[in-house]
C-alpha positions as CSV (number, residue, x, y, z in Angstrom):
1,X,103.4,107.4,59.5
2,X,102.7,110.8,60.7
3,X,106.2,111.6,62.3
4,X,106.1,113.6,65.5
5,X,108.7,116.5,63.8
6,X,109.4,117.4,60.5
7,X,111.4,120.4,59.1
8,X,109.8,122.9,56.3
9,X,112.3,123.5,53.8
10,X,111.6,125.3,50.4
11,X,112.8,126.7,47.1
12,X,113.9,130.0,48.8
13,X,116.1,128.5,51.1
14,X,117.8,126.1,48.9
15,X,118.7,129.0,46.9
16,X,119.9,131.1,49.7
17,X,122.2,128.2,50.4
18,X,123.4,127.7,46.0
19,X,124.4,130.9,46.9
20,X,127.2,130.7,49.6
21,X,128.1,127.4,47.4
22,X,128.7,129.7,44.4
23,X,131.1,132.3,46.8
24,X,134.6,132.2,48.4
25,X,133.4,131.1,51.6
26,X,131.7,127.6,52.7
27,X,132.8,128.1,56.4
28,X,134.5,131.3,58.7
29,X,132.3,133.5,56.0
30,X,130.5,136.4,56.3
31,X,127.5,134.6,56.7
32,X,128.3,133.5,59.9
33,X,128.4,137.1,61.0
34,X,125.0,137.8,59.2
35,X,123.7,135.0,61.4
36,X,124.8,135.6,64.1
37,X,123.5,139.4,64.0
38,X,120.4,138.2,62.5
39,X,119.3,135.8,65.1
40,X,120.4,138.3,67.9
41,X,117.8,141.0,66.2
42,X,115.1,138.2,66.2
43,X,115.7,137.7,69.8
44,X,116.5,140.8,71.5
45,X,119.6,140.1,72.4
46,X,123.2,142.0,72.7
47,X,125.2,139.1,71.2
48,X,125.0,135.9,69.6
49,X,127.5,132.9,68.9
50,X,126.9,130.6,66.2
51,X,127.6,127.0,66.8
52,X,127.5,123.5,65.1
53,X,124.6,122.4,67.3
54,X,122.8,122.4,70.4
55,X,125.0,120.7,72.4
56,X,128.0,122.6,71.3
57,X,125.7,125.8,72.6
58,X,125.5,123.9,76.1
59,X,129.0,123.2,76.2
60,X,130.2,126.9,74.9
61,X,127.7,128.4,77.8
62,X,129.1,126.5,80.7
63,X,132.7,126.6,79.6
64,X,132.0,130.6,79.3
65,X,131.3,130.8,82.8
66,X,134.2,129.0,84.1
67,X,132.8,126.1,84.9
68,X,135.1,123.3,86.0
69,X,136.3,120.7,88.3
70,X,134.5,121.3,92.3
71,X,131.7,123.0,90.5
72,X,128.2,122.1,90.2
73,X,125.4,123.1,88.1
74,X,122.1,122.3,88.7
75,X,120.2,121.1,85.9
76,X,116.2,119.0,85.8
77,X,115.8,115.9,85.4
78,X,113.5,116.1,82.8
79,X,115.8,117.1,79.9
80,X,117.6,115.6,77.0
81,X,120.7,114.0,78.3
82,X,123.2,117.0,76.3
83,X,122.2,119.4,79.2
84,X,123.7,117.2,81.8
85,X,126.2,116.3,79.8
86,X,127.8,119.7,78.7
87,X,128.6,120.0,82.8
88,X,130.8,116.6,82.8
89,X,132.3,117.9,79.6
90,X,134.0,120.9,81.9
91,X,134.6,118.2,84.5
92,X,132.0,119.6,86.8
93,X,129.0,117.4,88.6
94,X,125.5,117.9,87.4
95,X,123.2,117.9,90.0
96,X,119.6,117.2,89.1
97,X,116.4,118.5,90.1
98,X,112.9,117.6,89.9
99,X,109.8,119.2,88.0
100,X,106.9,120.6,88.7
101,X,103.9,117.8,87.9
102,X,102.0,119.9,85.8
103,X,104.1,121.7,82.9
104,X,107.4,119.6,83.3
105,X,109.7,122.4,83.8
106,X,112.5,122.8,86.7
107,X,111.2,123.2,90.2
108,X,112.2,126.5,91.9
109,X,111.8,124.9,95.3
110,X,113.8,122.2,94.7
111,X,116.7,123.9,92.8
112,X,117.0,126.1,96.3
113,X,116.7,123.0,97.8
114,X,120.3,121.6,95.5
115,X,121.8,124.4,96.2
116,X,125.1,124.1,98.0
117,X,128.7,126.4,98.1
118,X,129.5,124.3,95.0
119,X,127.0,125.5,92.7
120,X,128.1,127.7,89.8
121,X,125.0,128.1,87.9
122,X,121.6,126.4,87.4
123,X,120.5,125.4,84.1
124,X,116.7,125.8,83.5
125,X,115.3,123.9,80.1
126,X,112.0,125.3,78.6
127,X,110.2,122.0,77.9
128,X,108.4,121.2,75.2
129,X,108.4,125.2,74.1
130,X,107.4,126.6,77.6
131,X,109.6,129.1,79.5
132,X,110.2,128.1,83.1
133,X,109.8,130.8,85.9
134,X,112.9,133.0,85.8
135,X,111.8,135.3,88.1
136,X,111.5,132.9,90.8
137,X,114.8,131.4,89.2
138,X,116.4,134.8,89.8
139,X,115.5,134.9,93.5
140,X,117.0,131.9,94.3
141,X,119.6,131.4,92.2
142,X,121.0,135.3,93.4
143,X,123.9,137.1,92.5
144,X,126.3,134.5,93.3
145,X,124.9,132.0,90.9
146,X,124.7,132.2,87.1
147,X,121.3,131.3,85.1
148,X,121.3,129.6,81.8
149,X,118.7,129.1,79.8
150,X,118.0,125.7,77.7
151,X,115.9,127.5,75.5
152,X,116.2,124.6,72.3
153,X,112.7,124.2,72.7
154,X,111.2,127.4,73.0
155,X,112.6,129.6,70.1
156,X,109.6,132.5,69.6
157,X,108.2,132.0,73.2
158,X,108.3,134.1,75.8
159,X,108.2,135.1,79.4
160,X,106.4,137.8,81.2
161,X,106.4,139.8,77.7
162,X,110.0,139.4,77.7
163,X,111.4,137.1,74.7
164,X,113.2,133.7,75.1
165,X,116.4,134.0,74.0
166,X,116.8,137.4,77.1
167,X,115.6,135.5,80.1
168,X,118.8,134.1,81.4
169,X,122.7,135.3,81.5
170,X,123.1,132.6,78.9
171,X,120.7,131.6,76.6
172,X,121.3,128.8,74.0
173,X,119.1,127.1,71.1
174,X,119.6,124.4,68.7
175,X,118.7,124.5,65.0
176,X,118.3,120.5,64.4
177,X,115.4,119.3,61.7
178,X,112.9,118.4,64.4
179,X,112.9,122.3,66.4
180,X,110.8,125.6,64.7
181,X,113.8,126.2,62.4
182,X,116.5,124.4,61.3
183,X,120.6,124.7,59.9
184,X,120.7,120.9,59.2
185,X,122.3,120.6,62.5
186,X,123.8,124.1,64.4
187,X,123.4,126.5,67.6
188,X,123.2,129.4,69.3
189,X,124.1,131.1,72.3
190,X,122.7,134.7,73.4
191,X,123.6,136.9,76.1
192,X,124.2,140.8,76.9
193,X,127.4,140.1,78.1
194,X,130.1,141.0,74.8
195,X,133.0,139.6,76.5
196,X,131.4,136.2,77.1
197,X,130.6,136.5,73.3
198,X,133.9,136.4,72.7
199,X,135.1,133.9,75.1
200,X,132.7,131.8,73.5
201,X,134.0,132.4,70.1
202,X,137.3,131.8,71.1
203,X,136.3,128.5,72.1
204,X,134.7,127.2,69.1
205,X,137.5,127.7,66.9
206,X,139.9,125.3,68.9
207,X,140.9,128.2,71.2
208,X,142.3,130.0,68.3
209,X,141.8,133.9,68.7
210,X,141.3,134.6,65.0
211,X,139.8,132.7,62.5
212,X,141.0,131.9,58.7
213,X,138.7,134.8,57.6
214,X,140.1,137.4,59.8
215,X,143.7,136.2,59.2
216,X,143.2,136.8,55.7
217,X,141.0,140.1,55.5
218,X,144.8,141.1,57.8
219,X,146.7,139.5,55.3
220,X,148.6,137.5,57.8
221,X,149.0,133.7,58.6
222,X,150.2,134.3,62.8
223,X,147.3,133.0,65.0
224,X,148.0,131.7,68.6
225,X,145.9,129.0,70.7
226,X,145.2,130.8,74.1
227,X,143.1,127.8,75.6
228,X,141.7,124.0,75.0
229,X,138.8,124.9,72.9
230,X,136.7,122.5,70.2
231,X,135.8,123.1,66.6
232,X,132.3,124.0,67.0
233,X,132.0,126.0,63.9
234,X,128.6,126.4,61.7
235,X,129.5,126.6,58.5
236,X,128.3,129.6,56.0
237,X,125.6,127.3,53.7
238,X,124.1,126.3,57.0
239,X,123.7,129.9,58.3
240,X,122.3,131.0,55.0
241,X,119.5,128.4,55.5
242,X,119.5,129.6,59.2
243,X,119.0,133.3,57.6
244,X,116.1,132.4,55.3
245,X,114.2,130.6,57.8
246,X,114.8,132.6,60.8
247,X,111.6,135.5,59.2
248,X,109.4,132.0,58.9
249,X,109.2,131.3,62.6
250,X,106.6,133.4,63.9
251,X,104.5,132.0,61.3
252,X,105.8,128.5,62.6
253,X,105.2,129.0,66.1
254,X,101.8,130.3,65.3
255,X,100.7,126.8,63.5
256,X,102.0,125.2,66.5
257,X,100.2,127.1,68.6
258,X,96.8,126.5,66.3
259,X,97.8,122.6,66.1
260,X,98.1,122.9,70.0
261,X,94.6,124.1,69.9
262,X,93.3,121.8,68.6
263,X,94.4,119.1,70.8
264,X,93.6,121.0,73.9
265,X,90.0,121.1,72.8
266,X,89.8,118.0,71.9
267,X,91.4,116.4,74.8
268,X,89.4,118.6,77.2
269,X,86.5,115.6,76.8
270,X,89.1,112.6,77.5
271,X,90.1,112.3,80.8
272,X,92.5,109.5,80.3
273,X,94.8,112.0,79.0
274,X,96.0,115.2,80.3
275,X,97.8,117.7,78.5
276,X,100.7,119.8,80.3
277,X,99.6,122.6,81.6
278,X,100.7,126.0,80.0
279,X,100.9,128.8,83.0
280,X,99.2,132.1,82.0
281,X,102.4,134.0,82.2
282,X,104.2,132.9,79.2
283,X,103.7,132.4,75.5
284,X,104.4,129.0,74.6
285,X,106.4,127.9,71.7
286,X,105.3,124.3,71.1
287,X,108.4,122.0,70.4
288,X,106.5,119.8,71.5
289,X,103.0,118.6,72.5
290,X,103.3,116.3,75.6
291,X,100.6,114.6,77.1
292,X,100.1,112.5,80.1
293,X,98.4,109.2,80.3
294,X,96.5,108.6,83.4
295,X,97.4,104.9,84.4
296,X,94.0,104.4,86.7
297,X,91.8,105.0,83.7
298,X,93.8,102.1,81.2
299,X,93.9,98.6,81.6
300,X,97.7,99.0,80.1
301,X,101.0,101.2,80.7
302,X,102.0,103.5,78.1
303,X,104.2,101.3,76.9
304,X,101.3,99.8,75.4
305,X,99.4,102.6,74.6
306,X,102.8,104.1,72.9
307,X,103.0,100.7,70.6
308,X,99.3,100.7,69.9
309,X,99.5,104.5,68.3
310,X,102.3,103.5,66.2
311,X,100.4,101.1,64.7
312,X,97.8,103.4,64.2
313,X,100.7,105.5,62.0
314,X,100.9,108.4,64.6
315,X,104.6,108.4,65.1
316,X,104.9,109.5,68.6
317,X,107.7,109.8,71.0
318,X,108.9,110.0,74.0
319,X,110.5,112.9,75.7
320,X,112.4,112.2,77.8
321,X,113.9,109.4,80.0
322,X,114.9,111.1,83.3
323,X,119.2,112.0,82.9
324,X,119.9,110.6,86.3
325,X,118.2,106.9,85.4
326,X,120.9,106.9,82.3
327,X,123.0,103.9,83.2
328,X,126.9,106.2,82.6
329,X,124.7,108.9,85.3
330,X,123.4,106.0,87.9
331,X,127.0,104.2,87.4
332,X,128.9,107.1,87.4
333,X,127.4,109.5,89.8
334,X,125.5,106.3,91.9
335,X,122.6,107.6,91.2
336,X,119.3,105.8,92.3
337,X,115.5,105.9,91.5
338,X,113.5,107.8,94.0
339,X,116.2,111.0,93.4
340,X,113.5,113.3,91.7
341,X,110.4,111.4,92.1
342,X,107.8,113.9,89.7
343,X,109.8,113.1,86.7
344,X,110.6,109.7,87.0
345,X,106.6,109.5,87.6
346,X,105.9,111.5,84.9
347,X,108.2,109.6,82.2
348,X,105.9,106.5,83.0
349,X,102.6,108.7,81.8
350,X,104.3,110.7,79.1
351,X,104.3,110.7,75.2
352,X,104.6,113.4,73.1
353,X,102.4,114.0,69.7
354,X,103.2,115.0,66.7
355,X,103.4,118.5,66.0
356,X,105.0,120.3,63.1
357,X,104.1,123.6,61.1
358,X,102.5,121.4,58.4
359,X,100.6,119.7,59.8
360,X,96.6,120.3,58.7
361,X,94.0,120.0,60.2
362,X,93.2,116.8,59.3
363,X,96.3,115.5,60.3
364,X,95.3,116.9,63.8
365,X,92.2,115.3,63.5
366,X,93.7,111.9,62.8
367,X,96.1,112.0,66.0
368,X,93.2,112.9,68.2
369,X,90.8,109.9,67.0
370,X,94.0,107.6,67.1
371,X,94.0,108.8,70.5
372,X,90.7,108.1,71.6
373,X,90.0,104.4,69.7
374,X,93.2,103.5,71.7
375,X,92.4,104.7,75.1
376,X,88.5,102.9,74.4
377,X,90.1,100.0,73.5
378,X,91.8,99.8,76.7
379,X,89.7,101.5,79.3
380,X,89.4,100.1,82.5
């Protein structure tokens, strides 16, 4: 089975994390720091927090803007269900917005559309590795509303010239297996903004204002909890993988963007199945390669067509069911189909290919004939 994600992992990095397991430090190290700078370097950024995932990132970035109960952040409904999520975690409502048909990625229309004297920030997620349209973003959100960035997809992309990881008052990125580079599991948030930093910080250490590390470079055991916070802490081996991989990923992004070539060309010839469309303005990172199946050109749903390529060993996935058609979202919020009608279309059509630095291409090869005996066993 040729999964649809796989991490790249070598001798250097398991040596980079031997190392931190033969110091003082496993967690509150000075590798954490390292990181942190590291990553902030790689992106342009002022600042960067180090978390235990991508979620945790979410959560840190809305809980930094004071998001809380009354609030509302507008978020797509395209999206993995921890964006969402990280607004009800502050006790705020998410309120979802629908996609634009051809790349996936939050509609500007409709986010001004949302928009009401409630909303605190909208959350914009670069699907599958594609940065949405900040500047449009910008214009509607204005000054009064804070932009974050779900940038866990798009790690190396960019916008305008203008790197992911800069595009938003809060950026955040997750470092699980499956994304361009990996920590095991971890996070990050970005911003220019050094006392959201350490807001942030504060936050993923319990609400403690000084960590074990600190207390002991002062030689002092006094610490004082200032606020509710959550023990979102990356620990040193993980950010010493995180620091060994982090020089790989333009390398990584540019397979992707090869292995994306490849499909585009091929696919250009099959119009059963349309690949998202990547808008001229961006460079696209690749998470993910996400096609859609045209229903009036099958004799089956994609349900089918999903099952068949399995079987076929291409290990393809889904991305994503829409949030708001969660049962806890439609129980909770009474949410309804019909609420953001593009993406609930679109999940019908979608599935995403594998993808993965790699990847040969041969292995390309194989997904694309998979893709076509399928589709000619079932055309209509």
């Amino acid at each position: 089975m040729l999964p649809y994600g796989r991490p790249s992992v070598d001798d250097g990095d398991v040596r980079a994390m031997m190392r931190v397991f033969d110091s003082e430090w496993l967690t509150t190290g000075p590798k954490v720091g390292e990181f942190e700078t590291g990553f902030a370097d790689f992106v342009g950024a002022a600042e960067a927090v180090a978390v235990s995932n991508g979620t945790a990132a979410l959560h840190c970035a809305i809980y930094g803007l004071d998001v809380g109960p009354g609030d509302e952040v507008i978020v797509p409904a395209m999206t993995f269900a921890a964006s969402a999520n990280s607004v009800v975690y502050q006790g705020a409502t998410p309120v979802f917005a629908d996609v634009d048909p051809d790349t996936l990625l939050l509609d500007p229309a409709d986010v001004e559309r949302k928009i009401t004297a409630r909303t605190k920030a909208v959350m914009a997620v670069d699907y599958a590795g594609q940065p949405c349209d900040y500047d449009q973003l910008r214009r509607v959100a204005g000054d009064r509303i804070k932009l974050i960035d779900d940038a866990c997809h798009a790690v190396g992309g960019s916008y305008k010239n203008r790197p992911v990881g800069t595009l938003a008052d809060l950026n955040t990125f997750s470092f699980h297996p499956v994304k361009h580079f990996t920590t095991g599991e971890g996070g990050m948030i970005t911003t220019d903004d050094s006392d959201l930093a350490q807001r942030m910080r504060v936050f993923r250490n319990h609400g403690i204002t000084s960590d074990h590390r600190q207390r002991a470079d002062q030689g002092s055991f006094f610490y004082e909890m200032v606020d509710l916070g959550f023990n979102y802490r990356l620990t040193d081996f993980q950010c010493a993988l995180g620091l060994s991989q982090l020089p790989k990923v333009p390398e990584f992004v540019r397979r992707r963007q090869e292995i994306a070539g490849i499909y585009d060309k091929a696919f250009a010839d099959m119009p059963a199945v349309r690949p998202l469309r990547t808008r001229p303005d961006v460079t696209h990172a690749y998470h993910l390669y996400v096609v859609q199946f045209d229903p009036e050109r099958s004799t089956v749903n994609r349900d089918v067509i999903f099952a068949a390529l399995r079987a076929e060993g291409i290990g393809v996935n889904v991305h994503y069911v829409p949030v708001h058609q969660h049962p806890y979202y439609r129980q909770r919020y009474g949410l309804s189909c019909g609420l953001c009608p593009v993406a609930e279309a679109a999940y019908e059509r979608i599935v995403s290919l594998p993808i993965f630095p790699a990847m040969n291409d041969q292995d390309a090869q194989d997904v694309v004939d998979s893709v076509e005996k399928v589709l000619t066993a079932y055309r209509r």
